[in-house]
DRENBAVEX-806654 format. One record per residue (C-alpha): residue number from 1; residue in one letter; x, y, z. Coordinates in steps of 0.25 Angstrom, whole numbers, plus 5000, padded with zeros to 4 digits. Example, Ala and Ser with C-alpha at 12.3 -4.5 7.8 and 13.67 -1.06 7.14 Angstrom:
// residues 2
REC     k   r     px     py     pz
REC     1   A   5049   4982   5031
REC     2   S   5055   4996   5029
***
This chain:
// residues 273
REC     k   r     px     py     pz
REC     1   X   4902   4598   4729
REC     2   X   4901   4584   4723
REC     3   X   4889   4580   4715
REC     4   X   4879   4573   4724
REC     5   X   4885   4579   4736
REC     6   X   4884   4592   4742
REC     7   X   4895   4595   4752
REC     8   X   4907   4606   4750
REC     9   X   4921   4604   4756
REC    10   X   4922   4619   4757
REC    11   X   4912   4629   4753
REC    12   X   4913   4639   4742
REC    13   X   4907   4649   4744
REC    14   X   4898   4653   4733
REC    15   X   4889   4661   4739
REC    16   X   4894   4668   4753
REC    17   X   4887   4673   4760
REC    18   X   4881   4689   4755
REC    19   X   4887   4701   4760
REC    20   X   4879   4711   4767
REC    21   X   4883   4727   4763
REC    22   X   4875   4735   4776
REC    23   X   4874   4748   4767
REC    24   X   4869   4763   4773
REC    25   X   4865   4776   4765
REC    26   X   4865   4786   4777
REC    27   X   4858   4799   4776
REC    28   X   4871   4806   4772
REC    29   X   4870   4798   4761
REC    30   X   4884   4790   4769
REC    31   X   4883   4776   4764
REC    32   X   4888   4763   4773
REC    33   X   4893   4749   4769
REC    34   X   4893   4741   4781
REC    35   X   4894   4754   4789
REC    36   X   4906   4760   4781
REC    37   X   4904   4770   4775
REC    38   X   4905   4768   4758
REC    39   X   4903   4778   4746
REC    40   X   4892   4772   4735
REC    41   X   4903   4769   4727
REC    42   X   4909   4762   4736
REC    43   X   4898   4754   4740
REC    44   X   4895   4752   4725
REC    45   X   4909   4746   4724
REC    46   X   4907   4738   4736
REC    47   X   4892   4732   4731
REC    48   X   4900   4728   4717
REC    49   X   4911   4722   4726
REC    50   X   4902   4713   4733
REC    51   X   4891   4711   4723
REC    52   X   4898   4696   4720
REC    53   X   4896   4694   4736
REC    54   X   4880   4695   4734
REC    55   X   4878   4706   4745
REC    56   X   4865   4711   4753
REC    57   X   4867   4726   4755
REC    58   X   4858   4731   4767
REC    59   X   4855   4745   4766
REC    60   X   4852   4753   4777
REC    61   X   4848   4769   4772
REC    62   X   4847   4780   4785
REC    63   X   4834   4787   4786
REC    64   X   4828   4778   4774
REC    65   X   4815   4788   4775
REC    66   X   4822   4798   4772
REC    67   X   4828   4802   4757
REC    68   X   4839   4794   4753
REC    69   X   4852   4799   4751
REC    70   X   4858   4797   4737
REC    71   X   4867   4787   4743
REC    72   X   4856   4778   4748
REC    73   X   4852   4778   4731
REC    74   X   4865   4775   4728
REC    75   X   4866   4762   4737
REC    76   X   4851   4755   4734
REC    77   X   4856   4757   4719
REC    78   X   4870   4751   4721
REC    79   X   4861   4739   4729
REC    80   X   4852   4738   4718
REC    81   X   4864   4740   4704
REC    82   X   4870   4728   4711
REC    83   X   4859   4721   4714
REC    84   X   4859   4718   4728
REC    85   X   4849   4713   4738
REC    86   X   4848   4724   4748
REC    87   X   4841   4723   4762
REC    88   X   4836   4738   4767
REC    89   X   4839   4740   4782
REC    90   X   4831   4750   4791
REC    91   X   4840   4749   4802
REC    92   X   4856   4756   4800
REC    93   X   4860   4744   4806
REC    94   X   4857   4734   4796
REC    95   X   4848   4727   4807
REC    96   X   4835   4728   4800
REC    97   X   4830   4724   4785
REC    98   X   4819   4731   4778
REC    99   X   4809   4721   4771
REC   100   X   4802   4725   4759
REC   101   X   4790   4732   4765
REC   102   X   4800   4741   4773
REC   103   X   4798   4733   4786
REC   104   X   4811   4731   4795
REC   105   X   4815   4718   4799
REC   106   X   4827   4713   4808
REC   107   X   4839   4706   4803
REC   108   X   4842   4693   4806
REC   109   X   4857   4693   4811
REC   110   X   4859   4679   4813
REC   111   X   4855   4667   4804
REC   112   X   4848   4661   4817
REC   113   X   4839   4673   4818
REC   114   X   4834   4673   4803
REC   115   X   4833   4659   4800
REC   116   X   4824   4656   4813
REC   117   X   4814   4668   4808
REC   118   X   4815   4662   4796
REC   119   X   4811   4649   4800
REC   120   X   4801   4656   4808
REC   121   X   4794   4662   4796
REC   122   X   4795   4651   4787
REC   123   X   4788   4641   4797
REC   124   X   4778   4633   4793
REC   125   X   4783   4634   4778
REC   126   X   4777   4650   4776
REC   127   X   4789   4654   4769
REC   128   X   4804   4649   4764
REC   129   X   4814   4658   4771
REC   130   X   4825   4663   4763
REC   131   X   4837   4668   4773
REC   132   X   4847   4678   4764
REC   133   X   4860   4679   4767
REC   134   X   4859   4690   4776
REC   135   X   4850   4683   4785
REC   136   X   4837   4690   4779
REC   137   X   4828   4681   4774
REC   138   X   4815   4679   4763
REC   139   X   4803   4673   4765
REC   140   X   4797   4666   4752
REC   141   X   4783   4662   4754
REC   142   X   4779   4647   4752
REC   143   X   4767   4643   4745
REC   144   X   4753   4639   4755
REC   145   X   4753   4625   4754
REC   146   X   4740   4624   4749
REC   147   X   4744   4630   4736
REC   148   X   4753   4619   4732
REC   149   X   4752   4608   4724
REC   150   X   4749   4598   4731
REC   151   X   4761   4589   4725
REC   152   X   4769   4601   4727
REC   153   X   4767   4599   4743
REC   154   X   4767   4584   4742
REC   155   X   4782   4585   4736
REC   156   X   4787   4594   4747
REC   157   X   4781   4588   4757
REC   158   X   4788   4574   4751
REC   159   X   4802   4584   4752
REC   160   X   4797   4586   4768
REC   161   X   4787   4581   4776
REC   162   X   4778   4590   4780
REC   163   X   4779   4587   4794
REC   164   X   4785   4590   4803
REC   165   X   4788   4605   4796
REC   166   X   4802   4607   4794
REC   167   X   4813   4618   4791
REC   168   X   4819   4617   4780
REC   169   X   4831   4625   4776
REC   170   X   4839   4630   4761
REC   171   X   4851   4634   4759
REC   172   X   4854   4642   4746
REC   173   X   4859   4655   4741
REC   174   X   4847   4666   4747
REC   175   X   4854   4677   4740
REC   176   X   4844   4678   4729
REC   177   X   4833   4682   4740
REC   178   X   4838   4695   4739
REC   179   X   4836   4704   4727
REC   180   X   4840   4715   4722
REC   181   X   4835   4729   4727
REC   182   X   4824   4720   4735
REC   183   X   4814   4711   4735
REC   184   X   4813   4696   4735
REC   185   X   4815   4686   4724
REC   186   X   4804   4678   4716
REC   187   X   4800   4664   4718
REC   188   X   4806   4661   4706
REC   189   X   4819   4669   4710
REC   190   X   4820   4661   4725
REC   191   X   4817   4649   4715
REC   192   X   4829   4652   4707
REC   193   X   4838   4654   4718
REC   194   X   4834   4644   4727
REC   195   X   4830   4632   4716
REC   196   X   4823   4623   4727
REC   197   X   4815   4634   4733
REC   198   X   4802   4629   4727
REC   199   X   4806   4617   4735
REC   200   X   4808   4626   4748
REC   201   X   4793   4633   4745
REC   202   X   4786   4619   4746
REC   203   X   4793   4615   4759
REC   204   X   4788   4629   4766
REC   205   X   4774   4626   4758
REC   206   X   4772   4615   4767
REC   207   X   4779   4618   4779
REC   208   X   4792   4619   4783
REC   209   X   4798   4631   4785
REC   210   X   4809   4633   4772
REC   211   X   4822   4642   4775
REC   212   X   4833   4646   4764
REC   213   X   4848   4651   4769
REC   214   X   4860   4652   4762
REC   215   X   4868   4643   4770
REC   216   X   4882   4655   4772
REC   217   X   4884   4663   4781
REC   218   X   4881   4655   4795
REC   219   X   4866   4652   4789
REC   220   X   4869   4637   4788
REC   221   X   4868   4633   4803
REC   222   X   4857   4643   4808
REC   223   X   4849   4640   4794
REC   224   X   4849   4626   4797
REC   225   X   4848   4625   4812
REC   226   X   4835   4615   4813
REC   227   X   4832   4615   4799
REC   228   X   4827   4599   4795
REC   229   X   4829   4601   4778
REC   230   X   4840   4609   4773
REC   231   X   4841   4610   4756
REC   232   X   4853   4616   4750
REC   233   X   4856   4622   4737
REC   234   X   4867   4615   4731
REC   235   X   4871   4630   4724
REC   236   X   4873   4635   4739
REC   237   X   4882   4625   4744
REC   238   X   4896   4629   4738
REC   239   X   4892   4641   4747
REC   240   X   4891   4632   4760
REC   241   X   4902   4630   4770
REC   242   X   4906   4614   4768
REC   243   X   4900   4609   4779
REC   244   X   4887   4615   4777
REC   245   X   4879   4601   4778
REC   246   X   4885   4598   4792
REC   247   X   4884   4612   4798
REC   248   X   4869   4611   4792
REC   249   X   4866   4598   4798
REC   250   X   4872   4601   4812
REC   251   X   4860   4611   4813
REC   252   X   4848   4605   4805
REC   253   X   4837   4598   4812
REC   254   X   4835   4588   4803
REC   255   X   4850   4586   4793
REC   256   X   4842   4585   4780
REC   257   X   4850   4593   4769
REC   258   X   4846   4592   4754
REC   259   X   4855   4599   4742
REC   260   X   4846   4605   4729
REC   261   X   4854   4602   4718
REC   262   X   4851   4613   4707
REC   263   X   4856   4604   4696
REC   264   X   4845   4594   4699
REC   265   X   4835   4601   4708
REC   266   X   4837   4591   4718
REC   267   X   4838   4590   4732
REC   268   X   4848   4580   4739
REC   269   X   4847   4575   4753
REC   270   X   4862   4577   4757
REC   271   X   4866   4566   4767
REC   272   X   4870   4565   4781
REC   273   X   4883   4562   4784
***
């Protein structure tokens, strides 16, 4: 990548796409990687392995009312040494997640499927979506409009127009919205991760409906089909395949693609070639 210039010949994967380890404790206390059966050593050795990979381990338990086998300890601490996101399934399957409140949702197998719900809750700019790379996806709350500074909304609205309302997609590493053991990150750690979100929070706080995707894994056509903005990371890029741009484009409704660049915290309007 020349300076100035964001294109790759080929791309270097630097962040492929994350692995998902489907993991069962049965009532026998049996435990399942992927539907094979593994000891806890083994899967111990095989979380290790991978660890460099950045893996989501779904975890299915069997008759999760009932008391746990001493297998079903084992795994969650084996997760949790390693320090990796975890998503509890309710259903043996995999087919289901379980939110923080214990509620069930469906999983979305298809990028199509998420990304139209997400574009259906984020309408309207009530949230910014961020899809993981397992096709889940977190919603962070955009501030009311009213409590804004007033120069705060003038400025974005400068970015975009306010009408018509638009959608606008991110591409960066979403990895981060996953922690450890549970939960959801900070303000300050989405901030972190994704040094333009604040940017991203003002666009939803005055109306346009605000996703982020990691760009691998199929996400790039489905994420940008009909989108009008799309604003890259330019630490995600290496990971792109080289002719993200075009494939982008050949889908947007609108072909407006801008790079932040982290060294200066700017944004550049790519051009159309």
């Amino acid at each position: 990548m020349r300076k100035g210039q964001f294109w790759v010949e080929s791309a270097d994967k630097g962040h492929m796409a994350s692995p998902i380890l489907r993991v069962s404790v049965l009532v026998s206390g049996a435990v399942l990687l992927n539907g094979e059966p593994v000891s806890v050593e083994g899967l111990a050795g095989k979380l290790e392995s991978l660890k460099a990979d950045r893996p989501v381990v779904w975890y299915y338990r069997e008759a999760a009312g009932s008391e746990p086998p001493a297998e079903a300890m084992q795994v969650m601490k084996l997760v949790v040494d390693n320090q990796l996101p975890i998503s509890l399934c309710s259903k043996a399957d995999f087919s289901d997640y379980v939110d923080g409140k214990g509620r069930s949702h469906p999983r979305y197998t298809t990028w199509d499927a998420v990304i139209a719900k997400v574009w259906e809750m984020t309408s309207g700019g009530r949230y910014v979506g961020i899809i993981r790379p397992d096709r889940s996806y977190l919603l962070m709350a955009a501030p009311p409009k009213e409590s804004m500074p007033a120069s705060m909304v003038q400025m974005m609205e400068k970015i975009v127009l306010p009408n018509p309302r638009r959608r606008i997609a991110a591409i960066g590493d979403t990895y981060f919205s996953w922690k450890p053991g549970g939960g959801v990150p900070t303000l300050k750690e989405t901030a972190q991760a994704l040094p333009f979100f604040g940017n991203l929070l003002g666009l939803a706080c005055v109306g346009h409906s605000v996703a982020v995707f990691t760009g691998l894994d199929g996400s790039l056509t489905a994420c940008c089909a009909g989108v009008d903005i799309l604003i890259v990371d330019d630490a995600q890029i290496p990971a792109l395949q080289g002719d993200w741009t075009k494939v982008a484009r050949s889908v947007m409704r609108n072909p407006n693609i801008a790079v932040h660049e982290r060294a200066t915290f700017k944004l550049t309007s790519l051009p159309i070639s």
